[in-house]
N, C-alpha and C positions, 0 to 999 in steps of 0.2 A: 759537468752536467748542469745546466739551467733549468729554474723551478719549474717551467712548463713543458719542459725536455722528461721532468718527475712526472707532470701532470697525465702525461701522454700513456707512459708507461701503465703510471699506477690505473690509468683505464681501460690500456689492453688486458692486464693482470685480472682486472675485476668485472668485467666483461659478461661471462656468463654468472656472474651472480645480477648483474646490472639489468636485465634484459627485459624481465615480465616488471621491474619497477620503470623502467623504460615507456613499454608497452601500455602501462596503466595510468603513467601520466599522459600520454599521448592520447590517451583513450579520454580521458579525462575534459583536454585541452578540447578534442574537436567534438564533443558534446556540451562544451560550454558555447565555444564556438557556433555552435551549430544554432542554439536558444536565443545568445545575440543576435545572429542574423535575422532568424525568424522573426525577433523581436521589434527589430527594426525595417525589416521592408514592408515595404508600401504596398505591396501586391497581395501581399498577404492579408493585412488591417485589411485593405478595400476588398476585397472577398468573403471576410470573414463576416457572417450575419451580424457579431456579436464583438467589433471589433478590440473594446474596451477590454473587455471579459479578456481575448485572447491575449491583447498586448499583457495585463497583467498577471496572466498566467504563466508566461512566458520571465516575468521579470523576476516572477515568486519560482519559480523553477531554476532561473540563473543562479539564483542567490543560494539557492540549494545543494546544487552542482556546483559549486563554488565552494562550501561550506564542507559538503565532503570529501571533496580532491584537496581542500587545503587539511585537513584533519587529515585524511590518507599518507599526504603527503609527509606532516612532519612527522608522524607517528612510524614512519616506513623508515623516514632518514635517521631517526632514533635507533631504529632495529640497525641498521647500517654502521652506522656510527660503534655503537657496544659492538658490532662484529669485527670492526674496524680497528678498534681500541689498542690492539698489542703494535697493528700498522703505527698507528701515531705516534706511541712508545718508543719503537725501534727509531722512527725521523729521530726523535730527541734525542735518543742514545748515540747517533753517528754524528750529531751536532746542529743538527739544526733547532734555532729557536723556536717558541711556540707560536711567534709572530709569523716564520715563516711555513711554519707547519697548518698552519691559521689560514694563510694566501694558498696556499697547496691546494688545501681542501674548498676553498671559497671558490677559485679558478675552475679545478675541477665541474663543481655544484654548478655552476654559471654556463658551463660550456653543455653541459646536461640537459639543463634548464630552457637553454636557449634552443637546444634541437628537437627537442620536445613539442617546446611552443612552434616551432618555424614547420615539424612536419604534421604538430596537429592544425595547426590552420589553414596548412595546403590540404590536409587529405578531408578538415572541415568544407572546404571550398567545393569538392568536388563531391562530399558525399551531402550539403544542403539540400540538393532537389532531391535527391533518393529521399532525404526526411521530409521534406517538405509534403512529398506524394503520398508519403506513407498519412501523413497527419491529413489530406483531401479525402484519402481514403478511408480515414478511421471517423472523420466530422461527416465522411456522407456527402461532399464537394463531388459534383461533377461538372469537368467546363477544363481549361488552361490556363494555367498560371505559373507565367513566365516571375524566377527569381534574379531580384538585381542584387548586384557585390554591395557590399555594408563596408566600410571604412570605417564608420563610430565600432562595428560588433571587431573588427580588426583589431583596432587601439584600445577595444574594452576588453577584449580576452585579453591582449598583451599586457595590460595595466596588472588587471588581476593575478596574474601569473607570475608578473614578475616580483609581485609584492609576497606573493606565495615563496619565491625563489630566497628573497630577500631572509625570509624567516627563516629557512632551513641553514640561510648561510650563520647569521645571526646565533640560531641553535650546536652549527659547528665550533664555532668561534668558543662559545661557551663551554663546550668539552674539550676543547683543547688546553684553554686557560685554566677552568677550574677542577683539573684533575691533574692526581699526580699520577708520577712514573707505575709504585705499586700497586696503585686503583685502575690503570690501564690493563698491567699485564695479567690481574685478579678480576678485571670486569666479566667476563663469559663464566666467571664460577659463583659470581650471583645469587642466591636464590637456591643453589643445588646442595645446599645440608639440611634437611628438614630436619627439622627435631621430634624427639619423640614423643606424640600429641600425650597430654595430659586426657585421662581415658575418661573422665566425670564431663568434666566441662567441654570436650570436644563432642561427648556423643551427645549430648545433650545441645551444643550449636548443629552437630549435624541434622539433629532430628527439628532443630526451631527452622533452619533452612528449607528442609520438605514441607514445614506446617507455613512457612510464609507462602510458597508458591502456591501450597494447595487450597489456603485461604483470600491469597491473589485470585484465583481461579471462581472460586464460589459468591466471593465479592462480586467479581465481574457479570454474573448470571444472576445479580439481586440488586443491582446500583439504580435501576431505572425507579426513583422516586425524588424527593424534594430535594435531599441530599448527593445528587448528582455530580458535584461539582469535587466535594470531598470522597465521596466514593472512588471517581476516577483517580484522584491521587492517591487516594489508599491502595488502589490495585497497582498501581506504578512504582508506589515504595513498598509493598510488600514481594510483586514480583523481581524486583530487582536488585534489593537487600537479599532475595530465598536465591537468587540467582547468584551473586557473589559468595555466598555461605557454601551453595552448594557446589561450587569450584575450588573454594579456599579452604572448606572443613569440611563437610559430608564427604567429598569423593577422596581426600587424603586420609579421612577417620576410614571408609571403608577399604582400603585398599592397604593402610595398614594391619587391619584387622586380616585380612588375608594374609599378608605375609608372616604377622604369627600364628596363623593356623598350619602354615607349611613351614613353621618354624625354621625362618630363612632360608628353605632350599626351596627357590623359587623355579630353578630351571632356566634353558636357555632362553625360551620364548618369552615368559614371564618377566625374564631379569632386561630384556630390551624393552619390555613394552612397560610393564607394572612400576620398575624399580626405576626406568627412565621417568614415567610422568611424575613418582612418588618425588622424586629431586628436582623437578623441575615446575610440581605444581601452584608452588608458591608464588615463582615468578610470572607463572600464565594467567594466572587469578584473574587478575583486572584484566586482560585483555581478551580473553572469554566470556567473559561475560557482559564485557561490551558489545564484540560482536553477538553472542549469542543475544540480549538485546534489542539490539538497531538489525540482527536478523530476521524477530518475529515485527518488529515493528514494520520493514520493508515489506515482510509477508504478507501481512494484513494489509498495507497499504495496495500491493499489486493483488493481492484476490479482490480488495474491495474494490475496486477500480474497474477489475476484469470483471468482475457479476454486478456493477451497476451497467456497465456498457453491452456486456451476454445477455442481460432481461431488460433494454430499452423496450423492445417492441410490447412483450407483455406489461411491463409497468406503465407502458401508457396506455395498452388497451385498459387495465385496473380502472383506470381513472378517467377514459375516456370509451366506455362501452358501443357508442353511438360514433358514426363519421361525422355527423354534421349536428347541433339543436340550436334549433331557434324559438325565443320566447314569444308566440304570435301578439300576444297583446302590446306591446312593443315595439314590433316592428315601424310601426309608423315613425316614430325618433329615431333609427338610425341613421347613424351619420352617414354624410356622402361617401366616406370610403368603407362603405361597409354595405353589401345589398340586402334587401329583406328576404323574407325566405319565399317569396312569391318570384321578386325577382331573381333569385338564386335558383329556382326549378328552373326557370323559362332560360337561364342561361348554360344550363345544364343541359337544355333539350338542345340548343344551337349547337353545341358543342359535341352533338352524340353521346353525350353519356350517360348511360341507365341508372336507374336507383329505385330504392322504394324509400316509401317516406310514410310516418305514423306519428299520431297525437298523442302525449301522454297526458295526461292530470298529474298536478301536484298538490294535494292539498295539504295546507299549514297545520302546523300540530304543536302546540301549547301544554304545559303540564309540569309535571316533574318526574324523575327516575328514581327508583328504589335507593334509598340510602346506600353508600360504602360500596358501589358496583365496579366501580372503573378506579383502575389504579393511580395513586398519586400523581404519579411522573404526565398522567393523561390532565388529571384534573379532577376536580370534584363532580364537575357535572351533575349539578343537581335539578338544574332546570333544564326544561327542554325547549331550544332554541334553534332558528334557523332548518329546522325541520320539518319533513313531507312525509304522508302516506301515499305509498305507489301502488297501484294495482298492475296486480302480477297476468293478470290474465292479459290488458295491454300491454306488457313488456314481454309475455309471449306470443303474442299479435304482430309486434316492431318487430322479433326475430333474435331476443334476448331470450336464451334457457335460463330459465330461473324457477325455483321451487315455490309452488302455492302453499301458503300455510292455513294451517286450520281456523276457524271461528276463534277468533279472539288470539289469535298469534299473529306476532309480527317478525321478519328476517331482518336484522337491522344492519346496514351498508353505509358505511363509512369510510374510502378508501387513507382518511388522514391518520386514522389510529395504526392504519399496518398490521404490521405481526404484531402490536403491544395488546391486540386484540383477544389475546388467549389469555392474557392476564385478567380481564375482564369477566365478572361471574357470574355467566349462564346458566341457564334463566333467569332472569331478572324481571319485575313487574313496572310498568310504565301508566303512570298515571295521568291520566289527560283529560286535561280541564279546559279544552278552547268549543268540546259539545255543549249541548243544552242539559246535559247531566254529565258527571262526572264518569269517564268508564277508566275499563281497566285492561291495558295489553300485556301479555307475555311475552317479553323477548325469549323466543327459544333457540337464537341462532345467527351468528357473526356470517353474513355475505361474503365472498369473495369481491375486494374490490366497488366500483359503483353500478348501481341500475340505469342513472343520469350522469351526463355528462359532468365534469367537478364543480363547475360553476353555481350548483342547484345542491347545498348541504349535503346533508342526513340525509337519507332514506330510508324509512321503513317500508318494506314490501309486504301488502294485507291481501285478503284473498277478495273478489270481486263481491260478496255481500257485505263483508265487513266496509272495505271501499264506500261501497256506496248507501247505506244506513249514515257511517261517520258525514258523508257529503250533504246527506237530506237534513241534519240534527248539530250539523258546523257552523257556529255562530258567524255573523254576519261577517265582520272584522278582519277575518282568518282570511289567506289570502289562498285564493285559487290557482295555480299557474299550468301554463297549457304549453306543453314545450313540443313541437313539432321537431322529430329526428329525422335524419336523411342520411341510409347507408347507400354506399354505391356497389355493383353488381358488381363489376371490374374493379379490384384491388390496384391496377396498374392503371388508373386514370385518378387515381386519390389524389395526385400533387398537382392536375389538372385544375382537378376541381376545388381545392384548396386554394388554390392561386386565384380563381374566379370569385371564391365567398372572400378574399381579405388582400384585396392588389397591394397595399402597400406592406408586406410582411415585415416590417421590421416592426409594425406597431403589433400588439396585443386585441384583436376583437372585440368589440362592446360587449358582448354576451358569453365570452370564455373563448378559447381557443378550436380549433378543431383537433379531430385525431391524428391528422398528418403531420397538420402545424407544430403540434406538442412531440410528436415522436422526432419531427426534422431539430427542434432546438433539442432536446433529451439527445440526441444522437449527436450535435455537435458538444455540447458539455462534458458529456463521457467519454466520445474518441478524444476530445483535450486532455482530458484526464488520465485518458487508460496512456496516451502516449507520453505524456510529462512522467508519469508513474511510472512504465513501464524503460523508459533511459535512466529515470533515477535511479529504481530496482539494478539496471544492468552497471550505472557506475559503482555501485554501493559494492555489487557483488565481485565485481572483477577488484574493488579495491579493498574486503575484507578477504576472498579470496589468496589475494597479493599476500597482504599479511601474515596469513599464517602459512603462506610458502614459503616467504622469507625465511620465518624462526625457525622451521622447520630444517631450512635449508642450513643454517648456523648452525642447529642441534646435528644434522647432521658431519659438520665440518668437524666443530667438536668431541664426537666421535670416534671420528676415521679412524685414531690409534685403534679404540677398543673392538672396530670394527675386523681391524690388521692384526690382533693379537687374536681374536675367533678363527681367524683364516688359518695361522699358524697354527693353530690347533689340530684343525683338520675339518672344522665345521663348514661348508657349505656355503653357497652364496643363499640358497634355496631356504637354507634351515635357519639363516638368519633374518630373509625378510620376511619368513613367517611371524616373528616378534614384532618387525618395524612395521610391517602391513597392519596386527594389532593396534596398536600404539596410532597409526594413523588414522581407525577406524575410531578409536577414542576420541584424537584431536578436531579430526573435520566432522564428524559424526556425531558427539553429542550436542557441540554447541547447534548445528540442525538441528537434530532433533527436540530439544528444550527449545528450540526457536520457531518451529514448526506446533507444537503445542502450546505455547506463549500465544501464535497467531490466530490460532485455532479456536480457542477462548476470547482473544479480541474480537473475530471474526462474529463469534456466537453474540457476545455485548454486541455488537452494532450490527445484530439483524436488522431491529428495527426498522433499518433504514430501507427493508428490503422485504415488498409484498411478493415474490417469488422462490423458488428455490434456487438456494445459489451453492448447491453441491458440488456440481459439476463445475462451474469457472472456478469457485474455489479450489479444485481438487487439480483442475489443469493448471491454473496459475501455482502452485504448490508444487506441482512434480516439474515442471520447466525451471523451477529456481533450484530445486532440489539438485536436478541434473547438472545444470549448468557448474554450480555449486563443487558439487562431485567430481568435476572434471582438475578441478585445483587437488583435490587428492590424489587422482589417478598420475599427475605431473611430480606432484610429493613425492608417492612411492616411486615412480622412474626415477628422482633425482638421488633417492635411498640407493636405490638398485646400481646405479653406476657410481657410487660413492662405495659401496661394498664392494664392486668390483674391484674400482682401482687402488684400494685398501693395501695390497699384495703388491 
């Protein structure tokens, strides 16, 4: 028999363990595949508003997708390899050298490798336009666009890939060589003697473990100030140190603590699930808590993604309350690509489309704010700069709801602060020194969002006596400004009329954008994002997923006997995977759930970024991975189930 006469065999043989590692590099290859491609056609760049932005999102997403299929990859061929280990053994024992046990496995790897790469780039080839429409769809692209074949994204997946291949063969080679015969046929018993915890010093890491996480937690919900920089790293080493504690000591201290309260008669169900993870928790330590980990971090990444792309339309109404402002005194300078707002009505009327249109006043406001009001992370803000008083009763003239405040109260609107805006302390006194006497305002209340458009600061909204007294008693200097808005009747003629006030869109407007213009770029930023995120999210999960069906699938092998000696007994297929259904509910199930909580507090930390609520995409992006997630267990348990069967 010739070595690749072995090679053949030993891959019919390993075939169904071979299959979802199979699957998940292919899955792998034609989502790298796929970023290459995007990355380099030309149909794309020239469509894309923003073409820069997209090619390097695309490059930064490659490298990503790269980074965790090659980590996937070796860390999976590791699992394989230790399951493999008595395989190798035995070669040696019937005579073959290490060198040729070495070629075995490298041939193997290679021919693996190779059909990987050849059907993920066929089925990459065929499924680019489905991604491609998907990403027109999610930037808000209406029109066609035809995808051309990429030969650089060909030869750059296969590069990557094979350099991937190259490591895993590299890593076999290494086990071959630097292991002996007794460390082969002793490898799968690893890790499964715990010893019996020292009861001071382990409860005492168990309990430092729950205090890292829970002070990870509360860090994260107080980081926003000077110390920002160190704060985020102190929430990262302390969730991720409470996280390997609470894998490697809390969950072995509590579980032995159980079993001497039943002072070892643990029971059937017990003794497959409890007394299986208590032997095996040492060796899953570290890879628990990686994935659990790089689980809440993916979480966070795909909710944050999904509720900045779920609240485009509202976060840019926040910041763009009006469809159209223009600053009339001004108008006379704009530039030829840009119309004034006289010629923007009259080309509005040409065009049929209705609107109403309202003058606000801005007038400048000079002063200072009450000491220590606004949180560090914001600023000291002690002067008052780039700010206007808005009268309310014109902004509900324009067709803006907004609350009239009392004599001597002001509503103060500032869409830049966001939610850090609750940190800020209400009521606060504003002192303003740009009248002919010094007066004195009461902020009694953070705005939703702006009253003007963003281009025009601060806004304090005053009630129309206060307005106009501060107008008659406003030092000369202070500057006045008269912003004429323009909403349109028909919401389905806004990209009309957008087109009309700024023909050449790729530029920025002299006077701030519009509300359409800002929601169409906010809507392609985000569907780039929710879709880069949302394939990372999917390689990450199908390849931690893998993982722990792999070991699970080993754990099971190694088993079988004990499996076969329950049957003998009389026990049940039913009454045994009541145990391992257990045990599974532990394995795929905490690290979720500590990874689901981990994202949940990250989530919370970078509200800020987010003037809406983001319960809801959070909560749907969360149960979609959950699920997805879930479904590598439901696989687990079947491969339990028919491994218990054929026990007998």
């Amino acid at each position: 028999m010739t070595l690749f006469d072995l090679v053949i065999r030993s891959m019919r043989k390993n075939i169904k363990h071979y299959y979802l590692y199979f699957f998940a590099l292919i899955f792998s290859v034609v989502l790298y595949f796929v970023f290459a491609t995007l990355q380099y056609d030309s149909a794309v760049i020239e469509q894309a508003s923003n073409s820069m932005k997209m090619d390097s999102a695309f490059k930064v997403a490659g490298i990503l997708v790269l980074f965790i299929a090659g980590i996937y990859v070796i860390y999976a061929n590791s699992i394989f390899l230790r399951r493999r280990s008595r395989e190798i053994g035995l070669y040696q024992l019937i005579g073959l050298t290490k060198g040729a046990v070495a070629r075995l496995f490298i041939i193997e790897n290679t021919l693996l490798g190779a059909g990987a790469l050849i059907i993920g780039i066929g089925m990459g080839m065929l499924l680019s336009r489905v991604f491609l429409l998907v990403l027109m769809k999610l930037v808000g692209f209406e029109g066609i666009v035809e995808l051309s074949f990429s030969m650089a994204a060909v030869l750059q997946t296969a590069l990557v890939f094979i350099v991937i291949i190259a490591l895993t063969s590299i890593q076999m080679v290494f086990k071959v060589y630097r292991s002996t015969l007794l460390g082969l046929f002793n490898a799968d018993k690893e890790g499964e003697h715990p010893k019996k915890p020292k009861s001071g010093l382990s409860a005492l890491l168990a309990l430092l473990g729950i205090g890292l996480i829970v002070f990870g937690y509360w860090l994260s919900a107080h980081m926003l100030n000077e110390l920002l920089f160190f704060n985020m790293l102190g929430v990262l080493f302390s969730t991720i140190l409470g996280t390997y504690l609470l894998f490697r000591v809390t969950i072995s201290w509590l579980f032995y603590q159980v079993r001497k309260s039943k002072q070892g008669h643990l029971g059937l169900s017990n003794s497959l699930s409890l007394a299986s993870l208590m032997h095996r928790l040492k060796g899953n330590a570290n890879s628990l808590t990686i994935i659990t980990v790089l689980s809440a971090m993916t979480l966070a990444m795909l909710a944050g993604a999904y509720s900045l792309y779920y609240s485009t339309e509202k976060e840019t109404r926040y910041m763009m309350p009006f469809d159209f402002a223009f600053e009339e005194e001004t108008d006379a300078s704009s530039s030829a690509d840009e119309l004034s707002a006289v010629d923007f009505e009259a080309e509005l009327k040409e065009n049929g489309i209705d609107y109403t249109t309202e003058t606000i006043e801005l007038l400048g406001v000079e002063g200072t704010y009450e000491k220590d009001i606004f949180p560090a992370f914001i600023g000291k803000r002690e002067v008052i700069y780039n700010t206007f008083f808005v009268n309310a009763q014109q902004l509900q003239t324009a067709g803006l709801q907004v609350e009239t405040p009392k004599d001597g109260s002001v509503i103060f609107h500032d869409v830049s602060i966001g939610t850090m805006a609750k940190d800020i302390k209400i009521p606060f006194e504003m002192y303003i020194t740009s009248g002919e006497t010094e007066s004195v305002f009461t902020a009694v209340k953070y705005g939703e969002g702006n009253v003007v458009n963003a281009s025009w600061g601060s806004q304090l909204v005053v009630n129309n006596a206060d307005f106009e007294k501060y107008k008659k008693t406003m030092k000369p200097e202070n500057e006045v400004r008269n912003i004429q808005v323009i909403n349109i009747i028909d919401k389905e003629q806004l990209a009309t009329a957008s087109a009309i006030r700024n023909p050449n869109q790729d530029a920025v407007p002299k006077y701030g954008s519009d509300y359409y213009w800002s929601y169409v770029e906010s809507m392609q930023s985000n569907g780039l994002l929710i879709f880069i995120a949302g394939f990372l999210g999917l390689v990450f999960l199908v390849s931690t997923g893998s993982i722990l069906y792999f070991k699970q699938m080993t754990e099971a092998e190694q088993e079988k006997k004990s499996y076969a000696t329950l049957r003998q007994l009389g026990f049940t297929v039913k009454d045994i995977m009541r145990g391992i259904i257990r045990k599974q509910a532990f394995v795929f199930g905490l690290p979720l759930l500590i990874g689901l909580l981990h994202s949940i507090f990250a989530i919370k930390a970078a509200s800020f970024l987010f003037r809406s609520d983001i319960t809801v995409p959070t909560t749907i992006a969360m149960g979609l991975y959950a699920l997805i997630y879930l479904v590598f267990a439901f696989l687990t348990v079947g491969y339990y189930r028919k491994t218990v069967k054929a026990a007998l």
